[in-house]
Structures are given as C-alpha cells and as structure tokens.
C-alpha positions as CSV (number, residue, x, y, z in Angstrom):
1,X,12.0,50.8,64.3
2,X,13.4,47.9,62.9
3,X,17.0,47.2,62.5
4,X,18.2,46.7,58.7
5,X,20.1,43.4,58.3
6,X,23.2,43.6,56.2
7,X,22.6,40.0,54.9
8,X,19.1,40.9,53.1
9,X,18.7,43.0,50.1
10,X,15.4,45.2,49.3
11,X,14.6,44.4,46.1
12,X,12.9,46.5,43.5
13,X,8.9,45.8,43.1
14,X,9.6,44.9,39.1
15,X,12.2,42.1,40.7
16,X,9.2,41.0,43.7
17,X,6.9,40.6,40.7
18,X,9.5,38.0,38.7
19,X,10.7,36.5,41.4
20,X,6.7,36.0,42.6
21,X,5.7,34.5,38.9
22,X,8.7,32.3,38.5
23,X,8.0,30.7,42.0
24,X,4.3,30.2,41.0
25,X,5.3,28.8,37.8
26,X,7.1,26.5,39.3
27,X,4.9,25.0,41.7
28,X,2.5,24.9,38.8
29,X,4.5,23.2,36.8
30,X,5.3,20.7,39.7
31,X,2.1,20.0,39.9
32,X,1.0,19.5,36.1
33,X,3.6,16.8,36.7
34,X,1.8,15.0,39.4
35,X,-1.6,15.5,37.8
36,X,-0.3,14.3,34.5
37,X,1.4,11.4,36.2
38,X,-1.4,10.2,38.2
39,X,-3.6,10.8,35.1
40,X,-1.8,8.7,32.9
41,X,-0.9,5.7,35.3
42,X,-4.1,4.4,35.0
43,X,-4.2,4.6,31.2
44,X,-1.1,2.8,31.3
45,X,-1.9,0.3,33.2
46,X,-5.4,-0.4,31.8
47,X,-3.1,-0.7,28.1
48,X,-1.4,-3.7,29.5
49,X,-2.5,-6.8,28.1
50,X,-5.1,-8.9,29.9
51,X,-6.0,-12.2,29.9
52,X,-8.2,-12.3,26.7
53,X,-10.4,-15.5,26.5
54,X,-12.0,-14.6,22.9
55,X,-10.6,-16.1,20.4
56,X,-7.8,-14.4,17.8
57,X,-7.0,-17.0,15.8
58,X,-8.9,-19.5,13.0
59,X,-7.7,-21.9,10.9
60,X,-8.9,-22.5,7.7
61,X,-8.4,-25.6,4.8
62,X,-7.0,-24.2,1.2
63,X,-6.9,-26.1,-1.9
64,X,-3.6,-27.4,-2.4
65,X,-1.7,-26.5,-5.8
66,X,-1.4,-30.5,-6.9
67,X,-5.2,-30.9,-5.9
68,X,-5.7,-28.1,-7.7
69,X,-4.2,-29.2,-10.5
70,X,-5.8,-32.4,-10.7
71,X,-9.1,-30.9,-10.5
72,X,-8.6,-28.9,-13.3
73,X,-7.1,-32.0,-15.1
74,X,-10.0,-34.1,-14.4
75,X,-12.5,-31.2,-16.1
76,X,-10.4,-30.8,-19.2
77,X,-10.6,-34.5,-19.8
78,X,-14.1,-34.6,-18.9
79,X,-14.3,-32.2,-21.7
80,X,-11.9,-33.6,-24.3
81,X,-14.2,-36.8,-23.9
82,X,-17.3,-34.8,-25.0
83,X,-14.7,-33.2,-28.3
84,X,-15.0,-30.0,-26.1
85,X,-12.6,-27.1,-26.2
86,X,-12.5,-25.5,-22.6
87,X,-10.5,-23.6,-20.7
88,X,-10.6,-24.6,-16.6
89,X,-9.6,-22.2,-13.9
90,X,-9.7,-22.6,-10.5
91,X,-9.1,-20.4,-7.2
92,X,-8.9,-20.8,-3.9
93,X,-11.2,-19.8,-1.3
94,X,-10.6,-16.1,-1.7
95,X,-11.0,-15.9,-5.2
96,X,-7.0,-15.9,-6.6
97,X,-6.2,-18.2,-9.1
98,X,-4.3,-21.4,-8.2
99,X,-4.3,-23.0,-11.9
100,X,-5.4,-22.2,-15.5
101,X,-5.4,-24.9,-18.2
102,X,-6.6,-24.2,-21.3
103,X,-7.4,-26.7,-23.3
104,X,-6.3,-26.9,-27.2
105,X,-8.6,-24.8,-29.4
106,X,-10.6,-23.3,-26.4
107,X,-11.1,-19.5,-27.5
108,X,-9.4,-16.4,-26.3
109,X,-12.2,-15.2,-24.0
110,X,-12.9,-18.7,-22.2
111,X,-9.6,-17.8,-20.0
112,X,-11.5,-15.1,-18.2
113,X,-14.7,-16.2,-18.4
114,X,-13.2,-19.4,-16.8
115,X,-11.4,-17.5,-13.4
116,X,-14.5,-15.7,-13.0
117,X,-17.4,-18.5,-13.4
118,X,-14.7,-19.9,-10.3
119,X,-14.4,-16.8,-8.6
120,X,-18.5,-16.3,-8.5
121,X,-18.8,-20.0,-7.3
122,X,-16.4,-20.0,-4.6
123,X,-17.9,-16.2,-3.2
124,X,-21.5,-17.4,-2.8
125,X,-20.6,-21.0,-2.4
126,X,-23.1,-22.2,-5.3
127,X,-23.2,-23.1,-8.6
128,X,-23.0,-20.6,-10.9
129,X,-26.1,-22.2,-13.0
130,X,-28.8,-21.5,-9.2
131,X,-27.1,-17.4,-9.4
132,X,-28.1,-17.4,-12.3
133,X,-31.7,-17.9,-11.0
134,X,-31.0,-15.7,-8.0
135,X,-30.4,-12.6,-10.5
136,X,-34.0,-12.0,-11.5
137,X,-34.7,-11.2,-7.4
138,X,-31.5,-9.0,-7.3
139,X,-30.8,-8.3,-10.9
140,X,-27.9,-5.7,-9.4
141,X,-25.5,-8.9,-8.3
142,X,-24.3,-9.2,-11.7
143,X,-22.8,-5.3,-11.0
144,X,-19.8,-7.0,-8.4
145,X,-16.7,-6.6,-9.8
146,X,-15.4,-9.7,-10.6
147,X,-18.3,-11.8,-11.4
148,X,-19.8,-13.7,-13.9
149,X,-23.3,-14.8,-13.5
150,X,-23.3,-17.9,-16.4
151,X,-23.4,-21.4,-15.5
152,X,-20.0,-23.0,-15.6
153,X,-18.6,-22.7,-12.2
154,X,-18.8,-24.4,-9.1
155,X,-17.7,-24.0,-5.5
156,X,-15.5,-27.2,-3.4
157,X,-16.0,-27.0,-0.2
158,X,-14.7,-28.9,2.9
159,X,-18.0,-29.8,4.9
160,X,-20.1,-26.8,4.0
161,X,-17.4,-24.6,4.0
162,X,-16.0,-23.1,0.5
163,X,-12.1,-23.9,0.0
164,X,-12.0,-23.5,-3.6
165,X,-14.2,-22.8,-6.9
166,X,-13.8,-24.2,-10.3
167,X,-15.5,-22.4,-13.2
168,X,-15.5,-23.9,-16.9
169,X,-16.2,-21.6,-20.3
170,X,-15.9,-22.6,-23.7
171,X,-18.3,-24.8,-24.3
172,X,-21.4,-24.4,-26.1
173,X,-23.6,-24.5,-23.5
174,X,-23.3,-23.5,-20.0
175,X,-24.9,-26.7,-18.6
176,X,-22.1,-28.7,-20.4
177,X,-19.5,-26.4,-18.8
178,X,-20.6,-26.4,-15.5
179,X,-21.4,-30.7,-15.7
180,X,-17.2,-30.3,-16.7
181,X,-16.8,-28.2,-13.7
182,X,-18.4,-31.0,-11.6
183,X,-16.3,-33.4,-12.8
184,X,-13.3,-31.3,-11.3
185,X,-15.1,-31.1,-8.3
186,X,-15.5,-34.9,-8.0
187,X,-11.9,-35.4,-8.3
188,X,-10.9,-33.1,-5.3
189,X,-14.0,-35.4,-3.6
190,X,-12.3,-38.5,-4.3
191,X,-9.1,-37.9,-2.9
C-alpha cells in the first residue's frame, strides 16, 4: 500500500474536472496567441510600404484666372464689334467656371447657356458646332447632365490636351457665337 503524504490533498472529481479545463484552456489560449502572431506577421510585414516604381503623381496645366479673363474679354469684344449682345463663360478643364461676363443687353438665358456650351467643349475636347453632328449617331449624348449640344463653345487646350472651354450664347446664330468663342480662344493662343 502506499503511504499518504501530508503535503497533497485528494481533491474532489468536480474540482479534477475544473482544474483539467482551465489548464487546457490555457494552453489553448497560449497557443491561439502564437498561431495568431505568426499569422499576422506576415500580413504586417507585406503592408509595409515597398518601393513602388508606378507612378502616383501627374501634373496638369489650368487656365489661369487673368487668362481667363482675357479670353472672355477678347470674345465680348469680338462680339460688341459685330453689335452682338453675348454673354461669355468659361471653365477650366474640369468643367467649373472661372469667369462670366455678360455683355450689356445679352438675355437672361445666355448666362447658362454660355457655362454649358463651355462645359460641353472642354469634356469632349471639340467644338460644340462637330457634337452637334455627332448627336444624330448617339442622339442620347444630349441626356448628360450638364450639357448643351448648340454651337457656341469651344475647348483650349495645351498641345492636344483640354485646359479650358469657352462657350458663347446670345447671339443669333450659333455659328456667330461659336466664331466669338474662337476669338477667346485665340487670345489664350497668343499669349
């Protein structure tokens, strides 16, 4: 038989059992945390930057506000030579307005008409008088918000790159509008 030492305690099954399920948790627990810590180290270290030799960056030309400006000077006097009452917008290469003038007596609509003639130029990098032509192969391009498929406008561009559009309404004829529009065109040229 064996001797009973004082030191040890016989525990009760219920107390074997807890005792057993906390040790195993324990050592599960342990190792979750190497498993998830070996798992993860090579997430984090593939999330570290690398030497990236694509290019992030572009630079671009905009329209400046004085060249803008003079542009839509030069197509207001262009029109005032011809007794026309216009209004001149133009916009940068995204489409927002840089300058507005509206010439004296120009109506109350050519002020949207104008932005818009600009705005169509400047997005498809043409003269508004060739979409114009382009709508009877896709009659639906008139249906982007925004646009405004009359001749009038055209786009300035720096090589063959559009920077800017200018559109012209108000006149009674879109040809005479967009030969305006040119004119502001040929100013930003010039300079």
């Amino acid at each position: 038989m064996k001797a009973k030492n004082p030191r040890h305690k016989k525990f009760s099954r219920r107390a074997r059992i807890a005792t057993g399920g906390a040790v195993l948790a324990a050592v599960a627990l342990s190792g979750f945390g190497v498993v998830s810590a070996s798992a993860s180290a090579p997430a984090m270290a593939s999330a570290a930057p690398a030497a990236v030799s694509a290019r992030v960056t572009t630079t671009s030309t905009h329209l400046t506000v004085d060249a803008a400006t003079k542009a839509a000077q030069a197509a207001l006097d262009a029109a005032e030579k011809e007794n026309q009452r216009v209004t001149v917008a133009v916009v940068d290469r995204n489409g927002n307005t840089i300058v507005t003038l509206r010439g004296d007596g120009a109506g109350a609509q050519s002020y949207e008409s104008a932005e818009r003639r600009a705005f169509t130029a400047v997005s498809w990098n043409a003269p508004t008088s060739q979409l114009v032509e382009r709508l009877q192969q896709a009659p639906t391009l008139k249906d982007i918000p925004g646009t405004l498929f009359l001749a009038g406008g055209v786009p300035v561009t720096d090589g063959t790159a559009p920077i800017a559009g200018i559109g012209v309404a108000g006149a009674p004829s879109g040809a005479l509008d967009e030969k305006f529009a040119q004119a502001g065109a040929n100013a930003i040229a010039r300079h």
